[in-house]
PQR file of N, CA, C, O and H, with PARSE charges and radii, in Angstrom:
ATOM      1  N   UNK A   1     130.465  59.644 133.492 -0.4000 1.5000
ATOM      2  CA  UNK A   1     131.705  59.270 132.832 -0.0000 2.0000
ATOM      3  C   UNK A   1     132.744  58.966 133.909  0.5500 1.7000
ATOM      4  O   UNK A   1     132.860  59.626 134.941 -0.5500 1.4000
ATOM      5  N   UNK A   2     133.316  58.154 133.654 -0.4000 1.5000
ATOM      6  CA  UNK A   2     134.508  57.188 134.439 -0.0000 2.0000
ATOM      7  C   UNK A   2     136.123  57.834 134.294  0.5500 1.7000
ATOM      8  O   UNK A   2     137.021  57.219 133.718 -0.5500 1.4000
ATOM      9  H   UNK A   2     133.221  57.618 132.815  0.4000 1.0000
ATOM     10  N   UNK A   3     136.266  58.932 134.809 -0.4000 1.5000
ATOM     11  CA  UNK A   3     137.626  59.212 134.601 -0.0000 2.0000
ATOM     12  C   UNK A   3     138.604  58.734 135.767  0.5500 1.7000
ATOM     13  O   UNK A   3     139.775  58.511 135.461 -0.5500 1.4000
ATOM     14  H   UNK A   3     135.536  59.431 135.276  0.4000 1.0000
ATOM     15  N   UNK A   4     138.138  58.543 137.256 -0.4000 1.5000
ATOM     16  CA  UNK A   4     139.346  57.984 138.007 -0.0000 2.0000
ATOM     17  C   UNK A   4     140.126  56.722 137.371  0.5500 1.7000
ATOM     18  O   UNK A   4     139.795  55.849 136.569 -0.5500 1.4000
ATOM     19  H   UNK A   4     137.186  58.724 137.505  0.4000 1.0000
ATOM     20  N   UNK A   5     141.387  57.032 138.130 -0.4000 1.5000
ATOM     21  CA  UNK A   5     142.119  55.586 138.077 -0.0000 2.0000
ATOM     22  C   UNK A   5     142.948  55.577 136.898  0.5500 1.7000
ATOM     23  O   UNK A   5     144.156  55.811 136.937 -0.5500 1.4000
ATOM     24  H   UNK A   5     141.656  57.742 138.781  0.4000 1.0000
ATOM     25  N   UNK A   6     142.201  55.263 135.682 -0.4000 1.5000
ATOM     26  CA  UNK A   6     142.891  55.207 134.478 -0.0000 2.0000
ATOM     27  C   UNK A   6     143.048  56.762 133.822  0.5500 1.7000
ATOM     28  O   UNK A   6     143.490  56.724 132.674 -0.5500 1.4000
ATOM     29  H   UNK A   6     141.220  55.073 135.650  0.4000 1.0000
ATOM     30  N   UNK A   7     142.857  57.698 134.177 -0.4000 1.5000
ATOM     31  CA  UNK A   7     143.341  59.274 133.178 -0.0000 2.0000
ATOM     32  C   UNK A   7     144.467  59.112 132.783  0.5500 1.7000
ATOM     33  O   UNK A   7     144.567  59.126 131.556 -0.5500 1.4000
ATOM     34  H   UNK A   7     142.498  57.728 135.110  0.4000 1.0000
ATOM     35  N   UNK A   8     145.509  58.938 133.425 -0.4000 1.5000
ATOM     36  CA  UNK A   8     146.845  59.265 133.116 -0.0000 2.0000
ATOM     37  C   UNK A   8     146.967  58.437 131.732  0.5500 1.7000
ATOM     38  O   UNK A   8     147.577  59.025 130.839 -0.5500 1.4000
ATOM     39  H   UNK A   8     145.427  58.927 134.421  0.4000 1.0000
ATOM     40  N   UNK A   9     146.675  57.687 131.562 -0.4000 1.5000
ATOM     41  CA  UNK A   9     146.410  56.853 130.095 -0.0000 2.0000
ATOM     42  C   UNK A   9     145.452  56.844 129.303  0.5500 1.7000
ATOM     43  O   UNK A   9     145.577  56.203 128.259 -0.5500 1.4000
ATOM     44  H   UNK A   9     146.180  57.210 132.287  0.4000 1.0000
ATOM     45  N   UNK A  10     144.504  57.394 129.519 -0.4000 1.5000
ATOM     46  CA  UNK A  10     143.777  58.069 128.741 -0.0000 2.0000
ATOM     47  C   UNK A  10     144.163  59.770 128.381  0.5500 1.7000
ATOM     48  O   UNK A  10     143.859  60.185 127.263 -0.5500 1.4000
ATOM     49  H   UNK A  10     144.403  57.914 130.367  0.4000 1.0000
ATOM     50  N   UNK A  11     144.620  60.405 129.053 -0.4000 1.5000
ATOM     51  CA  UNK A  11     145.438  61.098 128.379 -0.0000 2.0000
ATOM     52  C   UNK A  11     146.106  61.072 127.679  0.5500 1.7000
ATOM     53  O   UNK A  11     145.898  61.925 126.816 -0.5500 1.4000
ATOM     54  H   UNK A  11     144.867  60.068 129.961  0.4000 1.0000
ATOM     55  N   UNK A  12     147.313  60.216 127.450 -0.4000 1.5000
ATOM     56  CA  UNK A  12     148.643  59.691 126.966 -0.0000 2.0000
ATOM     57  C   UNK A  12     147.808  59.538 125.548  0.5500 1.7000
ATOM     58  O   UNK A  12     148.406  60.091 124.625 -0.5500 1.4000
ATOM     59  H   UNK A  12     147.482  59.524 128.151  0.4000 1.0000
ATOM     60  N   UNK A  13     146.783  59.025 125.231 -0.4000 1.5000
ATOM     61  CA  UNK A  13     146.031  58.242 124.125 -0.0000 2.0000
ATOM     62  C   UNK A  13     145.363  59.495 123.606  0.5500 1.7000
ATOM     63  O   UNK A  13     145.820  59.717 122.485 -0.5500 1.4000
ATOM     64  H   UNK A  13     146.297  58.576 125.981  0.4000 1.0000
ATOM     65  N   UNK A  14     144.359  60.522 123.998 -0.4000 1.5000
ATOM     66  CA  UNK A  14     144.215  61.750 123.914 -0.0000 2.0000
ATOM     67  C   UNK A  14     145.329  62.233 122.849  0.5500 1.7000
ATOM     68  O   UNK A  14     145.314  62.110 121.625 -0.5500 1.4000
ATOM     69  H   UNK A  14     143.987  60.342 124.909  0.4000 1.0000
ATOM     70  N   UNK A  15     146.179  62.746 123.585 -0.4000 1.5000
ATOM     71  CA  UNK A  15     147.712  63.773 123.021 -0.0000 2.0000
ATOM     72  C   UNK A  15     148.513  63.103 121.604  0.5500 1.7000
ATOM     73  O   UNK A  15     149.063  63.774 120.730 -0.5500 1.4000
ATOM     74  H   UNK A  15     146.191  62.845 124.580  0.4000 1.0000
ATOM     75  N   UNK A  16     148.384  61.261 121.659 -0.4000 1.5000
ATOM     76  CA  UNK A  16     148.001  60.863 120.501 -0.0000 2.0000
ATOM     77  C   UNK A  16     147.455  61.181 119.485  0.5500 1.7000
ATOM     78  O   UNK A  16     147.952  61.759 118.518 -0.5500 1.4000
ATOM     79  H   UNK A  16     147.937  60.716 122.368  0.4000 1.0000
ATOM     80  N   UNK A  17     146.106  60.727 119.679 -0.4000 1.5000
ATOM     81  CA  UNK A  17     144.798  61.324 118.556 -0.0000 2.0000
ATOM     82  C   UNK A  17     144.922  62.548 118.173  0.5500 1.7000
ATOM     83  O   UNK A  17     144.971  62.893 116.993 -0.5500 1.4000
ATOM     84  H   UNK A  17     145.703  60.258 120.465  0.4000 1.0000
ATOM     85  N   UNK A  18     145.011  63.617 119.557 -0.4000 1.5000
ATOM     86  CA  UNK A  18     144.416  64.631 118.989 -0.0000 2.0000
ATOM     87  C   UNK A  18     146.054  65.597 119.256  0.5500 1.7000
ATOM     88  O   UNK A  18     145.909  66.501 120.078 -0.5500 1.4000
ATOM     89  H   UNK A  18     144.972  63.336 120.516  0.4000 1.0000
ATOM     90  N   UNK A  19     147.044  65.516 118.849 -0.4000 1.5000
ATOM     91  CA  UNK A  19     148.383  66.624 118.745 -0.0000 2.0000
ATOM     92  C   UNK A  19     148.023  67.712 119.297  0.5500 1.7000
ATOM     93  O   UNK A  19     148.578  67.903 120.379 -0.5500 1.4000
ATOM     94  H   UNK A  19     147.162  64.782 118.180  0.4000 1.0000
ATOM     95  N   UNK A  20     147.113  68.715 118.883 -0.4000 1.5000
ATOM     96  CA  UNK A  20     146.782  70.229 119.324 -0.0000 2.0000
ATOM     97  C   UNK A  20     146.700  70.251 120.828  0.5500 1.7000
ATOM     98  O   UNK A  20     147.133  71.254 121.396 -0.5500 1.4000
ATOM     99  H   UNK A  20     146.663  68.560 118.004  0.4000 1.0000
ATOM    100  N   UNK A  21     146.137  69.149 121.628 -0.4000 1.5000
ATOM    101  CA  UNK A  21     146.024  69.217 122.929 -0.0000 2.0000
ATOM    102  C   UNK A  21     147.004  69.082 123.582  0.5500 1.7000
ATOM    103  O   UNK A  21     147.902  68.264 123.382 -0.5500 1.4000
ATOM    104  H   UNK A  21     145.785  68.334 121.167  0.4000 1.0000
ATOM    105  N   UNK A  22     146.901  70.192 124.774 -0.4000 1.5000
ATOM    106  CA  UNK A  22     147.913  70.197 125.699 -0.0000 2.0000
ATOM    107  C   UNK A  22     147.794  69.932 127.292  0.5500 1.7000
ATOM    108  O   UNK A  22     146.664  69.666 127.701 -0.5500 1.4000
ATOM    109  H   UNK A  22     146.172  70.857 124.936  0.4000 1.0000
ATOM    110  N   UNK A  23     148.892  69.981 128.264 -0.4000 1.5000
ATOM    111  CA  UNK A  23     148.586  69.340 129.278 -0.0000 2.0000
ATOM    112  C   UNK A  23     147.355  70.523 130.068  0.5500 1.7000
ATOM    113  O   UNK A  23     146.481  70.233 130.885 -0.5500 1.4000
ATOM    114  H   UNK A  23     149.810  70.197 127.931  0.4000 1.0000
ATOM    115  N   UNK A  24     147.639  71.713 129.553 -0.4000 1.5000
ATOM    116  CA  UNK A  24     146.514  72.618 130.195 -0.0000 2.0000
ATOM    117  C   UNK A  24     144.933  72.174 129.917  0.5500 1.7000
ATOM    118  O   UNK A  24     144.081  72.247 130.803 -0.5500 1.4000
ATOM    119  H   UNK A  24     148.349  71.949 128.889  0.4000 1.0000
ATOM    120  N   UNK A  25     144.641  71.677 128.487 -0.4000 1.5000
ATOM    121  CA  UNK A  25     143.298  70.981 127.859 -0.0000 2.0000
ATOM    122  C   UNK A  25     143.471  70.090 128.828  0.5500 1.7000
ATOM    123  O   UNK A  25     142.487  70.071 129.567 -0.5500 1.4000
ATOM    124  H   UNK A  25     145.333  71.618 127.768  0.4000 1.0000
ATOM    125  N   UNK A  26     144.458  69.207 129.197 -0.4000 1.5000
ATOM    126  CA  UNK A  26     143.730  67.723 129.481 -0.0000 2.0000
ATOM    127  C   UNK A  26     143.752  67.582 131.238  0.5500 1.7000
ATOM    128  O   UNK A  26     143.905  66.500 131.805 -0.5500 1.4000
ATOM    129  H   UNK A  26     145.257  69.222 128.597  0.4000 1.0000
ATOM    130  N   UNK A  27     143.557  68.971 131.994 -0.4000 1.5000
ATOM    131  CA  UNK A  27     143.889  68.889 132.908 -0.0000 2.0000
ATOM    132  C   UNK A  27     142.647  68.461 134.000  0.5500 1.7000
ATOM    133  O   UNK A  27     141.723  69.269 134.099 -0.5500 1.4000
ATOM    134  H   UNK A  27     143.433  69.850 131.534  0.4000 1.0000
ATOM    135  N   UNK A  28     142.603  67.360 134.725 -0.4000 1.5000
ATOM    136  CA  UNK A  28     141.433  67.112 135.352 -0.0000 2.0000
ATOM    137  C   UNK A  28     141.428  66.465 136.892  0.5500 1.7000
ATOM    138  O   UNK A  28     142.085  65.560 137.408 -0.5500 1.4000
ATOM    139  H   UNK A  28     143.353  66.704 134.645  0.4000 1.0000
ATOM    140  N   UNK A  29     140.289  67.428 137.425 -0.4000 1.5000
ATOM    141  CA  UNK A  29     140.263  67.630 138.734 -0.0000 2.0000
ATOM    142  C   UNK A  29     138.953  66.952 139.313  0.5500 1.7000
ATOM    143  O   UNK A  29     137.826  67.260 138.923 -0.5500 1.4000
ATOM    144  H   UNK A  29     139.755  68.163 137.006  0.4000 1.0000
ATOM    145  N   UNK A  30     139.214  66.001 140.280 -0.4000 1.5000
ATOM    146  CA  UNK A  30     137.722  64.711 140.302 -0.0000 2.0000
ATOM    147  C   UNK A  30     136.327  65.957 141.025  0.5500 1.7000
ATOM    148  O   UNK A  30     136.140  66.904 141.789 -0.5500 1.4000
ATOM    149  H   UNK A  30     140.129  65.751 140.596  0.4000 1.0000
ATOM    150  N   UNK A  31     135.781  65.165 140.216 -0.4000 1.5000
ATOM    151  CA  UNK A  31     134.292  66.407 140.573 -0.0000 2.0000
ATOM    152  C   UNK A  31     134.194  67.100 139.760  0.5500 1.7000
ATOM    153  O   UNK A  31     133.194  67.805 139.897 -0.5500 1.4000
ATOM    154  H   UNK A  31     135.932  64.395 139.596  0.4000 1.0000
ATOM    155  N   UNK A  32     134.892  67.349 138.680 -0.4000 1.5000
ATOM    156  CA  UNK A  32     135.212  68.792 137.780 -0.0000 2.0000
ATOM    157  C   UNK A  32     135.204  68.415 136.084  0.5500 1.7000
ATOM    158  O   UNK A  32     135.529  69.265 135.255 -0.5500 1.4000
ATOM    159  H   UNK A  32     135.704  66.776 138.569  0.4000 1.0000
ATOM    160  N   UNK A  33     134.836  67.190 135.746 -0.4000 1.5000
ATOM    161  CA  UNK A  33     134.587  66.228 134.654 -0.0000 2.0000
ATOM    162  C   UNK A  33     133.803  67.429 133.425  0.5500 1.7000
ATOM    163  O   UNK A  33     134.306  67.761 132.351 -0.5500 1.4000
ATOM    164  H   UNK A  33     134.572  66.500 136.419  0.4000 1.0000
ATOM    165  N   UNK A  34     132.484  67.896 133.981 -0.4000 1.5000
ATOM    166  CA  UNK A  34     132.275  68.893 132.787 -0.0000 2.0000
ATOM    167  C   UNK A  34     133.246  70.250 132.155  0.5500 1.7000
ATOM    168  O   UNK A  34     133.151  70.749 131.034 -0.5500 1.4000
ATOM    169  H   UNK A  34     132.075  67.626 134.853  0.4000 1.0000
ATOM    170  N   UNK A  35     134.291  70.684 133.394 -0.4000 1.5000
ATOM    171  CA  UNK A  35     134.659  71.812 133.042 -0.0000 2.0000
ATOM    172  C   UNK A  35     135.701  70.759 131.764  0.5500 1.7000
ATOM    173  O   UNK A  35     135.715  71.135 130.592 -0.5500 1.4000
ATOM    174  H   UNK A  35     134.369  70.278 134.305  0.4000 1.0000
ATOM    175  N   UNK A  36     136.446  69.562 132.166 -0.4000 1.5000
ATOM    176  CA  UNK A  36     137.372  68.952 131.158 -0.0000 2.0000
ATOM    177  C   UNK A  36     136.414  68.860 130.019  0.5500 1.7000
ATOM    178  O   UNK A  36     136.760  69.413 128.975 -0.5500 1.4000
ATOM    179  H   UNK A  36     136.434  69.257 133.118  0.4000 1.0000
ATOM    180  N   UNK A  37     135.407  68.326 130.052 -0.4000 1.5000
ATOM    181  CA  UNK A  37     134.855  68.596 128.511 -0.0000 2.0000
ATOM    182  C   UNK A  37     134.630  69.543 127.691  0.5500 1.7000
ATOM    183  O   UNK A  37     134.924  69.635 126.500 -0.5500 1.4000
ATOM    184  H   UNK A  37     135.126  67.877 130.900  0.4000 1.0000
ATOM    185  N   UNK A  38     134.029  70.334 128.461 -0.4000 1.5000
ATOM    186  CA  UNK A  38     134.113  71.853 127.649 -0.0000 2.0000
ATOM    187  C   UNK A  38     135.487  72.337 127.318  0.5500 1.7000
ATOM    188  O   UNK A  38     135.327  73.156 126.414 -0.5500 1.4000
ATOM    189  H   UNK A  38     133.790  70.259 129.429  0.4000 1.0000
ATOM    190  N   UNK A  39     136.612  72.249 127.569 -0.4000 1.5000
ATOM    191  CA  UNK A  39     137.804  72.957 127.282 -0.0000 2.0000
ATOM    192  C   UNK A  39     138.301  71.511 126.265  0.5500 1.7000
ATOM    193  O   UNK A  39     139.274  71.532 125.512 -0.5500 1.4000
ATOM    194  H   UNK A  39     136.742  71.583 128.304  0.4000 1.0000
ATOM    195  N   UNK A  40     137.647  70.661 126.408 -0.4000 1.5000
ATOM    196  CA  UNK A  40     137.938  69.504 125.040 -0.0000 2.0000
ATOM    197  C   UNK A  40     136.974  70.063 123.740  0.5500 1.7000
ATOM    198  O   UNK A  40     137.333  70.236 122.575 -0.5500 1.4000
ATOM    199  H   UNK A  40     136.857  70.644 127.020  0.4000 1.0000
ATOM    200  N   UNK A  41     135.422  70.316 124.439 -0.4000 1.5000
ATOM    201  CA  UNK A  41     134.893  70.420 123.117 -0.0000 2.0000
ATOM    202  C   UNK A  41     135.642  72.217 122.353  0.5500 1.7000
ATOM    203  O   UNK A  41     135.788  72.368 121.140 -0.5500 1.4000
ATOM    204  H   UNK A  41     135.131  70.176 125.385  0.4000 1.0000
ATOM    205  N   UNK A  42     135.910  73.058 123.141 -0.4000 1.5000
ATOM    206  CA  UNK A  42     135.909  74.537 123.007 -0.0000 2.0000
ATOM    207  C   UNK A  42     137.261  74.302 121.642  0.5500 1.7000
ATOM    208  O   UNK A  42     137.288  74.790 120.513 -0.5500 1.4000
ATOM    209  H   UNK A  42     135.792  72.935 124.126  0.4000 1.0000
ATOM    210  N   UNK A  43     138.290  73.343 122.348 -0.4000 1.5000
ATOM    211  CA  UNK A  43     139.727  72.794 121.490 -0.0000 2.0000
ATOM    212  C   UNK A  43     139.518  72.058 120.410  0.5500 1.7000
ATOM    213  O   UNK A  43     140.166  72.490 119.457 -0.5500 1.4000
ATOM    214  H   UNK A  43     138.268  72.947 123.266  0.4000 1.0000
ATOM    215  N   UNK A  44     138.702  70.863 120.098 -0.4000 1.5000
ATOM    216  CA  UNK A  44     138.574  69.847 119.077 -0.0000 2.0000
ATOM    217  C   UNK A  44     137.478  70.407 118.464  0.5500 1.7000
ATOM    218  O   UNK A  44     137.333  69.920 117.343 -0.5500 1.4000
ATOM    219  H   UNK A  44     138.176  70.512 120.873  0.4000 1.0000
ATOM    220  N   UNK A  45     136.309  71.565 118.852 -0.4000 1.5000
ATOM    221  CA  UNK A  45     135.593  71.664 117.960 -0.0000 2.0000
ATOM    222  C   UNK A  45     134.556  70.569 117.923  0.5500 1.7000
ATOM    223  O   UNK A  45     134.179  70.047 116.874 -0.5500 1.4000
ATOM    224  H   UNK A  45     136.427  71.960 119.763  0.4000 1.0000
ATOM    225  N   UNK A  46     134.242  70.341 118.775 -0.4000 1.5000
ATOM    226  CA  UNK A  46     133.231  69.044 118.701 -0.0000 2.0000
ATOM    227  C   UNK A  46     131.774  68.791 120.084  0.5500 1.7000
ATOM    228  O   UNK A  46     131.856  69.467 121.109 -0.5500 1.4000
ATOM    229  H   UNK A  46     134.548  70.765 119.627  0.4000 1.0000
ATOM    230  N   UNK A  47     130.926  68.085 119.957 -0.4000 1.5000
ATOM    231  CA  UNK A  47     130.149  68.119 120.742 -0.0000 2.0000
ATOM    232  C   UNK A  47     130.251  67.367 122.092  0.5500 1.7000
ATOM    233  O   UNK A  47     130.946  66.362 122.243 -0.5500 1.4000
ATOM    234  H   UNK A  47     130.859  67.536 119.124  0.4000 1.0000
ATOM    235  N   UNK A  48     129.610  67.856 122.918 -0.4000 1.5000
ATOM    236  CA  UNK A  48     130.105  67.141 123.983 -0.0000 2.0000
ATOM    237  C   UNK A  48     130.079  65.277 123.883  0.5500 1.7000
ATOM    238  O   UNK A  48     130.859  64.413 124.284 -0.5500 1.4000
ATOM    239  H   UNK A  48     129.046  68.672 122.796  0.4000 1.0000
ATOM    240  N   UNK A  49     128.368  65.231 122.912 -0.4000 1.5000
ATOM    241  CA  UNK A  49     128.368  63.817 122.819 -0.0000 2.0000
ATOM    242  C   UNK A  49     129.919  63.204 122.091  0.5500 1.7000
ATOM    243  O   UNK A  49     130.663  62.339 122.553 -0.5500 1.4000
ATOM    244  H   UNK A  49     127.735  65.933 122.587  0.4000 1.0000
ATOM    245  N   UNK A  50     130.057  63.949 120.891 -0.4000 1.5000
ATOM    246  CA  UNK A  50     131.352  63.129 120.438 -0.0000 2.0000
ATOM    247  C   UNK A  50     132.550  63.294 121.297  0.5500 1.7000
ATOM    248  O   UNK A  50     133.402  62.435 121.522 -0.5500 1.4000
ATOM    249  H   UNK A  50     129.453  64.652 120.516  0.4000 1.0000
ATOM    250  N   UNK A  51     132.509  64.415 121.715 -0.4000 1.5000
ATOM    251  CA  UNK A  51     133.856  63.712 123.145 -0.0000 2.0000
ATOM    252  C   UNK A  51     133.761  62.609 124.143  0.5500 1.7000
ATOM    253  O   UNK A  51     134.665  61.844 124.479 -0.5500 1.4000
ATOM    254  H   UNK A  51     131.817  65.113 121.533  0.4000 1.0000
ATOM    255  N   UNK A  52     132.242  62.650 124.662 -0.4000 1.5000
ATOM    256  CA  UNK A  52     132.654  61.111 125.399 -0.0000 2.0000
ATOM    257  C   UNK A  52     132.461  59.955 125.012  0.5500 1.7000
ATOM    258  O   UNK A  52     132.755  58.963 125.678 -0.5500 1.4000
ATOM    259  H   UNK A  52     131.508  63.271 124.389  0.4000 1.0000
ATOM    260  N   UNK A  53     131.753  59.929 123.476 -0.4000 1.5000
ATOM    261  CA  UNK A  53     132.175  58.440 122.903 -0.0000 2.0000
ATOM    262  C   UNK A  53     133.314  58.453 122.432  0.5500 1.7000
ATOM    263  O   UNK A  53     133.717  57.314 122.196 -0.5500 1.4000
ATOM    264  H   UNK A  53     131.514  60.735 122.935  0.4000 1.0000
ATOM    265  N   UNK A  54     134.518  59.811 122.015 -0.4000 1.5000
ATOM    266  CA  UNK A  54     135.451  59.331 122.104 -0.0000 2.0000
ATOM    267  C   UNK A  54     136.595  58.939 123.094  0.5500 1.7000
ATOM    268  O   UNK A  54     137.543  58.175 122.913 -0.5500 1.4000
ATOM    269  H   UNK A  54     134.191  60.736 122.207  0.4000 1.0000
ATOM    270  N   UNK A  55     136.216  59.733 124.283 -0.4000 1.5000
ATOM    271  CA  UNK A  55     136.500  58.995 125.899 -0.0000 2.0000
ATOM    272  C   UNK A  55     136.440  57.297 126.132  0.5500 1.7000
ATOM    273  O   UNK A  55     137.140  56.471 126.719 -0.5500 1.4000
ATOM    274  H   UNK A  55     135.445  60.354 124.430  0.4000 1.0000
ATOM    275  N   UNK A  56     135.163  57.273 125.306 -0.4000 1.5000
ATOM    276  CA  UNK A  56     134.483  55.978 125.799 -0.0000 2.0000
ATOM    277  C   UNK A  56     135.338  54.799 124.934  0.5500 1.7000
ATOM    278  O   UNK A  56     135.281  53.581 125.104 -0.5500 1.4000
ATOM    279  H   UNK A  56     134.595  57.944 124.829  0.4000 1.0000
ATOM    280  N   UNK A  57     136.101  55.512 124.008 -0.4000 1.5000
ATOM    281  CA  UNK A  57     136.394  54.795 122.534 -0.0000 2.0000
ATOM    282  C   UNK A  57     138.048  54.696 122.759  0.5500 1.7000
ATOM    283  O   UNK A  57     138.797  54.411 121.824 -0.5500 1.4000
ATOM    284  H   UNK A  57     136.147  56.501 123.870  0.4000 1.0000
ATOM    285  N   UNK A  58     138.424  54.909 123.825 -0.4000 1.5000
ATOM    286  CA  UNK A  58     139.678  54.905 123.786 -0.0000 2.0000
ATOM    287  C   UNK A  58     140.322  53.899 124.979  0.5500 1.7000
ATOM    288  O   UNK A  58     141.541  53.773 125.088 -0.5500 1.4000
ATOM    289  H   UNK A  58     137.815  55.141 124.584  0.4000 1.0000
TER
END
């Protein structure tokens, strides 16, 4: 998964969709991509697959 470069706007789009998330959820450190998913899926309740097609979807 492709998070350099563009996060900061993919965040912005994130905090959109999903309100409950905060800057602590969306906090991401390069190399460190699974720990951001798990504290996405642990928050939205969802699987890892549906978090990065919705990564992928945004």
């Amino acid at each position: 998964m492709e998070l350099r470069g563009n996060w900061n706007e993919m965040k912005g789009k994130l905090k959109q969709k999903y309100a409950e998330l905060t800057d602590d959820d969306l906090k991401y450190e390069e190399g460190r991509e699974d720990e951001l998913l798990g504290r996405l899926q642990q928050k939205l309740g969802k699987t890892d697959r549906e978090i990065r097609e919705a990564l992928r979807d945004l």
